[in-house]
N, C-alpha and C positions, 0 to 999 in steps of 0.2 A: 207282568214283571218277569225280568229272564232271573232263572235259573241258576246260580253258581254250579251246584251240583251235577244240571241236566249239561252246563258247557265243558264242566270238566272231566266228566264222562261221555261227551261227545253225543248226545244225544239229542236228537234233532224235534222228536215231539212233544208235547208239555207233558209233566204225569200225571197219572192218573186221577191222583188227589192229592191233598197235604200229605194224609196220613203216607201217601207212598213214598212224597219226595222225603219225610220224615224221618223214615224207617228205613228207604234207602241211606240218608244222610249218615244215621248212627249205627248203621253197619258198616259202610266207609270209613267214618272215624274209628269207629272200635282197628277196624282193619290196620288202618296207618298206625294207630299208636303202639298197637302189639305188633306191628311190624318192627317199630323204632326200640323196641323191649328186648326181643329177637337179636338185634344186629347187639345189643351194648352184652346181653348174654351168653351169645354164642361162644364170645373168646372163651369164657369160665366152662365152658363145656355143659351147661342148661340152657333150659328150654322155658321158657313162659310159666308151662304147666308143672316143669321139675321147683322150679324154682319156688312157685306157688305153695307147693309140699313142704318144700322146705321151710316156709313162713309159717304154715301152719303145723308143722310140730316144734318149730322154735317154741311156739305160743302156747304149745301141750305141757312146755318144760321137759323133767322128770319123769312124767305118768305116764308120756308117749300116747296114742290113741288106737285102736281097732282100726284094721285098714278099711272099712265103712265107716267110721267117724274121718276118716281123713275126705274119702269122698264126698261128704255132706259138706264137706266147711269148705271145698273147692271154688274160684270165684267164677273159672268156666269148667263146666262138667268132663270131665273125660271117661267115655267106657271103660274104657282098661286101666285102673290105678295100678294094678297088681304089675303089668308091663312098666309104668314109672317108677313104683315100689323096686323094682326089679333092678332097673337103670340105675337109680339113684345108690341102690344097696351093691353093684355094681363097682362103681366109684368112690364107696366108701362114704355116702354122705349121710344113709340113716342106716340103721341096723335093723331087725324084723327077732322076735321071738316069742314061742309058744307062751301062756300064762298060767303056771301050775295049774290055777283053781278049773281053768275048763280048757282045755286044750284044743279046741276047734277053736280058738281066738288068739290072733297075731297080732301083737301086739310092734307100732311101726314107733322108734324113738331118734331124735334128729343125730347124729355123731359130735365127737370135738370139732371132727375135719367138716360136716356139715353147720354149722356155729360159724368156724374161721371165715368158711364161704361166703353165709350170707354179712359177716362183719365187714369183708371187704366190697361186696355188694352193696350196703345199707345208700352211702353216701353216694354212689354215683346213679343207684336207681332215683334217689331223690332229686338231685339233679335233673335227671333226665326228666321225671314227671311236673317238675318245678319248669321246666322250661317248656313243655308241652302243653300246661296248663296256662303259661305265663301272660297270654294274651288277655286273660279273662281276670276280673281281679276277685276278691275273694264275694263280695257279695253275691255276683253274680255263680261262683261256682256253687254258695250256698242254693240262689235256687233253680241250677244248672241238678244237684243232690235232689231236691226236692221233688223236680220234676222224674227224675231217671229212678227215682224210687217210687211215684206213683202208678209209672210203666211198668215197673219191675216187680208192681203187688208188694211191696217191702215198708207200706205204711199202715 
């Protein structure tokens, strides 16, 4: 059977095995959709990964997190938070402070002006993923989850 993948990458020999055309496939996907995240981001002046941050200290509230708890809750890894932390504090979107009780610990908290950002983001990220996802109807994304979490060790 031919290939979607192998023709739309131009590739003329079959591969190697499922597991390759597989793993190629959901690295393509992955690729196109954080591409399509990218372009609707950019205007607002974030990035994928900024943006990321900013969801997950919305989600911290108040308490704000360690900037190693930020990078654990990341949904793709980045070496250098402290470079995003940076950016972001930068712009004004979180703030960064010492914690009286032990001072080797920065504590990272989202801003007002980071709040407004992601408020005006919320709807059109949904959008976006709602139409990316659109082809697929809910059961199947249910075990579209299923499967990408048995890959991903998360069951």
């Amino acid at each position: 059977m031919e290939s979607k993948l192998g023709n739309a990458i131009k590739q003329k020999r079959p591969f190697k095995s499922v597991h390759d055309e597989a793993f190629l496939l959901i690295q393509r996907t992955a690729s196109e959709l954080n591409q399509e995240v990218s372009e609707l981001l950019k205007p607002y002046g974030v990035t994928p990964a900024k943006y990321n941050v900013l969801r997950i200290l919305r989600g911290a509230r108040d308490c704000g997190l360690a900037c190693g708890g930020v990078a654990e809750r990341m949904v793709t890894r980045d070496p250098d938070v402290t470079r995003l932390l940076d950016g972001l504090e930068a712009q004004g979107l979180v703030a960064r402070s010492r914690e009286s009780e032990d001072r080797r610990v920065v504590t990272v908290r989202i801003s007002e002006e980071g709040l407004r950002l992601l408020a005006k983001l919320d709807a059109p990220v949904e959008a976006l993923t709602v139409a990316q996802l659109g082809r697929v109807d809910e059961v199947e994304l249910g075990v579209l989850i299923s499967i990408l979490e048995r890959i991903s060790k998360l069951e």
